[in-house]
Kinemage of the C-alpha trace (Angstrom):
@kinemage 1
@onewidth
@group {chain A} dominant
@subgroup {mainchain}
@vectorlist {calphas} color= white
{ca unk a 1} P 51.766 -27.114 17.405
{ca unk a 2} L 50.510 -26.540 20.653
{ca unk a 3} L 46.969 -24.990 20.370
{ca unk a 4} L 46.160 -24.693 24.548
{ca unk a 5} L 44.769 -21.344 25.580
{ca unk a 6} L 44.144 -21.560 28.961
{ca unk a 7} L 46.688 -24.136 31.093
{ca unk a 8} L 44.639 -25.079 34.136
{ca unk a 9} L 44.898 -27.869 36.816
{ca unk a 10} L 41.059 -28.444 37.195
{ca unk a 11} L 39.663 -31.565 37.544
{ca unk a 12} L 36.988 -32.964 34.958
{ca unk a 13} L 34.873 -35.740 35.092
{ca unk a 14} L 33.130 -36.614 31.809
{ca unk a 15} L 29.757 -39.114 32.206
{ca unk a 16} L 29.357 -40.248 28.765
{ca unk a 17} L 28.276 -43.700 26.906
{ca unk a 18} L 29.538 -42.483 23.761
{ca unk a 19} L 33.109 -43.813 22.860
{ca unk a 20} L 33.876 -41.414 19.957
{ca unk a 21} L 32.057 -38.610 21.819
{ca unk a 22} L 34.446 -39.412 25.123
{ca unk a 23} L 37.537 -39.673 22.409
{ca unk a 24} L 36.472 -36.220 20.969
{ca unk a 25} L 36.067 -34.240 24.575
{ca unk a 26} L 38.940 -35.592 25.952
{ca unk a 27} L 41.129 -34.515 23.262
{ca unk a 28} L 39.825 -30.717 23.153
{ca unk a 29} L 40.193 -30.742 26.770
{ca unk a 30} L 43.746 -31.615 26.664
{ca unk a 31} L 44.480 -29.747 23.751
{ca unk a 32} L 43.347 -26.414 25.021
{ca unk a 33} L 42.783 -26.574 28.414
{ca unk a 34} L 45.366 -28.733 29.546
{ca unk a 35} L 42.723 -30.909 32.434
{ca unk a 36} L 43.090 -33.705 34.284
{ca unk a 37} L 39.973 -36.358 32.981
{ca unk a 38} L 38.245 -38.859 34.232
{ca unk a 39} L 35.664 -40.549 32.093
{ca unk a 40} L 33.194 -42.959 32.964
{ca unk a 41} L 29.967 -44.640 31.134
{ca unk a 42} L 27.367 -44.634 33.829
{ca unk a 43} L 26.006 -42.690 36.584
{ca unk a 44} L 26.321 -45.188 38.754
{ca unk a 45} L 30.584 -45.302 37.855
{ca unk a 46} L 30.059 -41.309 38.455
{ca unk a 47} L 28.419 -41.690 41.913
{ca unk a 48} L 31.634 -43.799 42.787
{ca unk a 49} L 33.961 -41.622 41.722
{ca unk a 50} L 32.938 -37.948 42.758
{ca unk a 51} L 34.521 -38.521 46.045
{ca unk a 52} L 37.718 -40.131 45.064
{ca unk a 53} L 38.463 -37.462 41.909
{ca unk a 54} L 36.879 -34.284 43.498
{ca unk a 55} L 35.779 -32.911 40.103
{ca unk a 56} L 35.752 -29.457 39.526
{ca unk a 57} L 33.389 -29.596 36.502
{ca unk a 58} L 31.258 -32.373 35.323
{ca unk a 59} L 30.286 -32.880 32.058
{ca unk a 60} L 27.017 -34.803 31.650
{ca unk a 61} L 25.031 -36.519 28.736
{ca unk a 62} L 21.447 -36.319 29.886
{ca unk a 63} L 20.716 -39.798 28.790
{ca unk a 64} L 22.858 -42.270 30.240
{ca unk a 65} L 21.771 -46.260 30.392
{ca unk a 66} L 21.324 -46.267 34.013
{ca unk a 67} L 19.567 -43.117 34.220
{ca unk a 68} L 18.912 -39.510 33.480
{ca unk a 69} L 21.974 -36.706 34.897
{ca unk a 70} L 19.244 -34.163 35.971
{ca unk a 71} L 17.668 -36.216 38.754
{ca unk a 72} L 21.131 -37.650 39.478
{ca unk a 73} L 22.076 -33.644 40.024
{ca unk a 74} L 19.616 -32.792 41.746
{ca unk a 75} L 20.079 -36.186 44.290
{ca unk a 76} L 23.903 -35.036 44.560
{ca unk a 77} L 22.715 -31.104 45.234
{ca unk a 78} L 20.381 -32.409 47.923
{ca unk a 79} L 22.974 -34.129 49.704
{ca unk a 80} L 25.095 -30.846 50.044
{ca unk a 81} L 27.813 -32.198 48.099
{ca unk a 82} L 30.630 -30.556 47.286
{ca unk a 83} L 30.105 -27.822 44.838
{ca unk a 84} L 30.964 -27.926 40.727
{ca unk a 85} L 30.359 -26.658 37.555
{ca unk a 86} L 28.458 -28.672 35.230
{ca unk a 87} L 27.718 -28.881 31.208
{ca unk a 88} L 25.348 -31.380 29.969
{ca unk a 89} L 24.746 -32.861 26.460
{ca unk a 90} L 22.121 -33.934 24.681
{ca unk a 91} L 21.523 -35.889 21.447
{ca unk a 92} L 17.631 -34.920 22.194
{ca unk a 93} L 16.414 -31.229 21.067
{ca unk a 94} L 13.146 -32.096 24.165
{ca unk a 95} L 11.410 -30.414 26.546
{ca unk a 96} L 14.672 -30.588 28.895
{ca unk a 97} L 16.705 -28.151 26.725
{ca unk a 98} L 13.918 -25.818 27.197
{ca unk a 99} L 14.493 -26.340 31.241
{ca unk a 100} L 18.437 -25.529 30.420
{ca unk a 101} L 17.593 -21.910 28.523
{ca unk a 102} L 15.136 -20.929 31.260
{ca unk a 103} L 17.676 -21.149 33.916
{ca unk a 104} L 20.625 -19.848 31.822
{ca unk a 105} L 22.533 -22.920 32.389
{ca unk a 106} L 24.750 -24.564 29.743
{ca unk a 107} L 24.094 -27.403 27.748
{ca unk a 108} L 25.210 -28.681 24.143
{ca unk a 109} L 23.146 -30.389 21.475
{ca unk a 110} L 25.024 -33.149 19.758
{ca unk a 111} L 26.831 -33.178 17.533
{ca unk a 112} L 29.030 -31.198 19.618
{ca unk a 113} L 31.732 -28.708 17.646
{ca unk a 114} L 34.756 -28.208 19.234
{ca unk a 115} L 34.559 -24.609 18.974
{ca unk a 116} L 31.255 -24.848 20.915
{ca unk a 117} L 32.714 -27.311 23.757
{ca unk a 118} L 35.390 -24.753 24.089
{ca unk a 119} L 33.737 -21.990 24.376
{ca unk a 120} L 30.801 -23.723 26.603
{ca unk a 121} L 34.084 -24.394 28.776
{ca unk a 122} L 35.195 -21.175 28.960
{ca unk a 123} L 32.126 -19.639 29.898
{ca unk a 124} L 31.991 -21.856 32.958
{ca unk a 125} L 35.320 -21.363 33.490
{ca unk a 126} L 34.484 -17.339 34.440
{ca unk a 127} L 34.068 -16.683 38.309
{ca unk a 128} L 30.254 -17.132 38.665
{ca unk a 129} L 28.970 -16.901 42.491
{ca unk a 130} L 28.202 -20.311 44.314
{ca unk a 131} L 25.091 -18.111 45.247
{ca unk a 132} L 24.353 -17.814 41.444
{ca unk a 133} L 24.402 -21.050 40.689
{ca unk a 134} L 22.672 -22.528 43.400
{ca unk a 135} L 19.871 -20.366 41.837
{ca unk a 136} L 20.487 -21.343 38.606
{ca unk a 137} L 20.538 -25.011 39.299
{ca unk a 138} L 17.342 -25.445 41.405
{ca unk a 139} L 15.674 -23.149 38.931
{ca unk a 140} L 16.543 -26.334 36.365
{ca unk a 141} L 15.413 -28.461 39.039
{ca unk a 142} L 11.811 -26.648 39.262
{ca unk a 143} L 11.398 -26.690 35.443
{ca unk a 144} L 12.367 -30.125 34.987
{ca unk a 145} L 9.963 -31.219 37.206
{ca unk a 146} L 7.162 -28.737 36.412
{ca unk a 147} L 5.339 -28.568 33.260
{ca unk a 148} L 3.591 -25.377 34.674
{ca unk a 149} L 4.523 -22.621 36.609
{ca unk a 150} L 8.018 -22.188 34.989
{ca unk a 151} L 10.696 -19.889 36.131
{ca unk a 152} L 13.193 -18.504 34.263
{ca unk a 153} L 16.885 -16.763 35.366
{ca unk a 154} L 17.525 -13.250 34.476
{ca unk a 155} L 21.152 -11.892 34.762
{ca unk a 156} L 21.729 -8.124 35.398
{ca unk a 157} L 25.558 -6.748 35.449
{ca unk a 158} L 25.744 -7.120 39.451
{ca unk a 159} L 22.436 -9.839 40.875
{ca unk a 160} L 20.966 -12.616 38.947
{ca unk a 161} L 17.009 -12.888 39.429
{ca unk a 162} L 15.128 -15.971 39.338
{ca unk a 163} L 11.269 -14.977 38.236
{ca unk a 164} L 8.504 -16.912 37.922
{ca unk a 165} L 6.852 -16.497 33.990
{ca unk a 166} L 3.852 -15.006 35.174
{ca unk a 167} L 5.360 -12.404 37.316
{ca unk a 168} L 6.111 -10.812 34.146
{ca unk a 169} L 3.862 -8.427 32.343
{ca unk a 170} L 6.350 -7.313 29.638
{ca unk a 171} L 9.435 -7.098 28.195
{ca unk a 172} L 11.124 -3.820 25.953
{ca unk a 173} L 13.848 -3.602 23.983
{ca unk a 174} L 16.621 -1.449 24.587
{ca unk a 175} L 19.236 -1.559 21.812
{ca unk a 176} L 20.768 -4.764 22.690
{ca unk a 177} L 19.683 -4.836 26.183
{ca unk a 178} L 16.003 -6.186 27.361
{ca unk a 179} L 14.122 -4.609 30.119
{ca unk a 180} L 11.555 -6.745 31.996
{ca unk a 181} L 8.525 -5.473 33.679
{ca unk a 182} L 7.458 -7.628 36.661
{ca unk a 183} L 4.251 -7.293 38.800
{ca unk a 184} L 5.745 -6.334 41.798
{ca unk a 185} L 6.100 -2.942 39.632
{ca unk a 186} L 10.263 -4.261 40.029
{ca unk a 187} L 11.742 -3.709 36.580
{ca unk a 188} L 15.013 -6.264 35.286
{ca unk a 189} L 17.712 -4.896 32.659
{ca unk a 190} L 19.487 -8.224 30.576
{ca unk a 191} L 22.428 -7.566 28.117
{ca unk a 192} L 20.473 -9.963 25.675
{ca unk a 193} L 18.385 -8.954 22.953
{ca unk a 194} L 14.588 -9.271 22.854
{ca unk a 195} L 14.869 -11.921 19.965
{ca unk a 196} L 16.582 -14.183 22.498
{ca unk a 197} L 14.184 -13.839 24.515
{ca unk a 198} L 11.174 -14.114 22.210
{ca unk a 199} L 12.654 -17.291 21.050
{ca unk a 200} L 12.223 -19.044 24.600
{ca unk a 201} L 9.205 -17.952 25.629
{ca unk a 202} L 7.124 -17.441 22.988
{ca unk a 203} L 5.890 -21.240 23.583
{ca unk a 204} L 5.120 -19.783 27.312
{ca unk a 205} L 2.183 -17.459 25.842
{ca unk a 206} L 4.399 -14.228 24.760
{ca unk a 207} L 3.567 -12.716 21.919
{ca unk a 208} L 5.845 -9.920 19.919
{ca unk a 209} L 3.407 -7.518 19.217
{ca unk a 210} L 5.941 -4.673 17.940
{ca unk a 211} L 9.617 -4.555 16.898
{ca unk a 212} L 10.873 -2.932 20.712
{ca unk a 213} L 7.934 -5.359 22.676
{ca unk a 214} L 7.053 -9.061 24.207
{ca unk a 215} L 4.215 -9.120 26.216
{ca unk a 216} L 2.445 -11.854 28.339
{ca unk a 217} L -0.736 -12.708 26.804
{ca unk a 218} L -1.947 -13.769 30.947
{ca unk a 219} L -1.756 -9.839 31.692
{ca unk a 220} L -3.876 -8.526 28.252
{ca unk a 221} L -6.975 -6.680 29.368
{ca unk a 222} L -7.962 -4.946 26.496
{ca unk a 223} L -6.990 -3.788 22.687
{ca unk a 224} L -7.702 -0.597 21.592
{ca unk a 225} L -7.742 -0.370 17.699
{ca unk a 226} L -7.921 3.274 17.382
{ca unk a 227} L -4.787 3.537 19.434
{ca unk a 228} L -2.967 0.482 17.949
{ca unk a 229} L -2.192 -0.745 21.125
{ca unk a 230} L -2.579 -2.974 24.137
{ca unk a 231} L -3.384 -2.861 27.441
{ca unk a 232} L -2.204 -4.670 30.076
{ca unk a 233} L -2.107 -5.480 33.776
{ca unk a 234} L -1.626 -1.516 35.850
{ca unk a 235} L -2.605 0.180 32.711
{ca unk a 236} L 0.391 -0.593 31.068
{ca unk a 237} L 0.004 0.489 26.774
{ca unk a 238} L 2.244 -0.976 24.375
{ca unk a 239} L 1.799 -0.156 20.948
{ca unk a 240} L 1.225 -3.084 18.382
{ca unk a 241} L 2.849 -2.769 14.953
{ca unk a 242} L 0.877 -3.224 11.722
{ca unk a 243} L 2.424 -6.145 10.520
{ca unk a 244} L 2.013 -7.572 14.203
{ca unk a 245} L -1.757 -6.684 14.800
{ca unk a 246} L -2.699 -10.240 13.123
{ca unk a 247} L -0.559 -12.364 15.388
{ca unk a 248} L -2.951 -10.037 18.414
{ca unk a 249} L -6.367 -10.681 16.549
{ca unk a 250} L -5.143 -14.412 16.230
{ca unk a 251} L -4.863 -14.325 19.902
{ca unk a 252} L -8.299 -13.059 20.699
{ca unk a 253} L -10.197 -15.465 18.394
């Protein structure tokens, strides 16, 4: 039975030390995509054959025994080389997945599913501006290399917008849309839910304080108990739920 969904041409090269790993992507990628692979066990092997393959996409395991993919990236991105998509793996749930989900780029946490390398393939496979990722890729590079000061990508319907974490004051919920409240009084509307985004930052100093808000504990000024809420940078008053007003007080002590 023939279980490819979308027949392509494109060119993979897949940077990985692990032989049943290799053995598992390259068979998916056949299967359903129908790509031409090259597979190598080194980033050195890689360096030597980007020019003679052309890859389209690379897929990368972070940890490789002659290096980590992110600085070898960033090294190929500084030499203007030809552009390509790229989804790394990881065997290592560390601070560098945390990079990868600040700058809405893909990774996968091993063990890889198929049904999660296909659709991490076909997400990449969607026409995504060289602009966008450009952005997307040196904000990875400025996390990776920055414990402080992060960044993080937001992506509206038409512009993606690379923020730093402390240019926002807070975020709102919107059904299943988030809108972000920066400093420069700009506000950001995401087709992800809050939760999503609670879930990243909250290690960033965000706190939840009510079903529909996340704010940045950097822009608190004050907390009004009689009102229930707080206030932050420009006067800004979100309320703060009952069963949230602990997690606040918490905060303040």
């Amino acid at each position: 039975m023939n279980f490819r969904s979308e027949p392509t041409d494109l060119r993979v090269l897949l940077v990985e030390d692990d032989f049943a790993s290799v053995s598992m992507f390259t068979d998916i990628l056949k299967m359903h995509f129908g790509f031409e692979i090259c597979s190598v066990n080194t980033l050195e092997e890689a360096s030597n054959k980007l020019e003679s393959f052309s890859p389209e996409l690379l897929i990368l395991d972070i940890n490789l025994p002659d290096g980590n993919s992110i600085n070898f990236l960033k090294e190929l991105y500084q030499k203007g080389f030809p552009e390509f998509k790229v989804i790394f793996t990881t065997a290592y749930a560390n601070y560098a997945v945390e990079a990868f989900r600040l700058s809405a780029l893909d990774f996968l946490l091993k063990p890889i599913a198929p049904q999660n390398l296909i659709a991490s393939v076909k997400k990449v496979l969607k026409n995504i501006s060289s602009e966008n990722y450009k952005k997307q890729l040196e904000t990875l590079f400025l996390n990776d290399r920055q414990p402080k000061d992060k960044k993080i990508v937001l992506k509206t319907q038409d512009d993606i917008h690379v923020v730093a974490l402390q240019d926002i004051i807070h975020a709102q919920a919107d059904n299943n849309y988030t809108i972000f409240y920066l400093t420069n009084l700009k506000k950001v509307l995401v087709s992800k839910p809050l939760k999503k985004f609670e879930n990243d930052l909250s290690k960033y100093g965000f706190l939840r304080t009510h079903q529909s808000h996340l704010i940045n504990s950097a822009h608190i000024l004050s907390y009004h108990r009689k009102k229930q809420c707080v206030v932050l940078h420009g006067d800004i008053e979100v309320p703060v739920a009952q069963n949230r007003k602990q997690i606040l007080l918490n905060f303040f002590n």
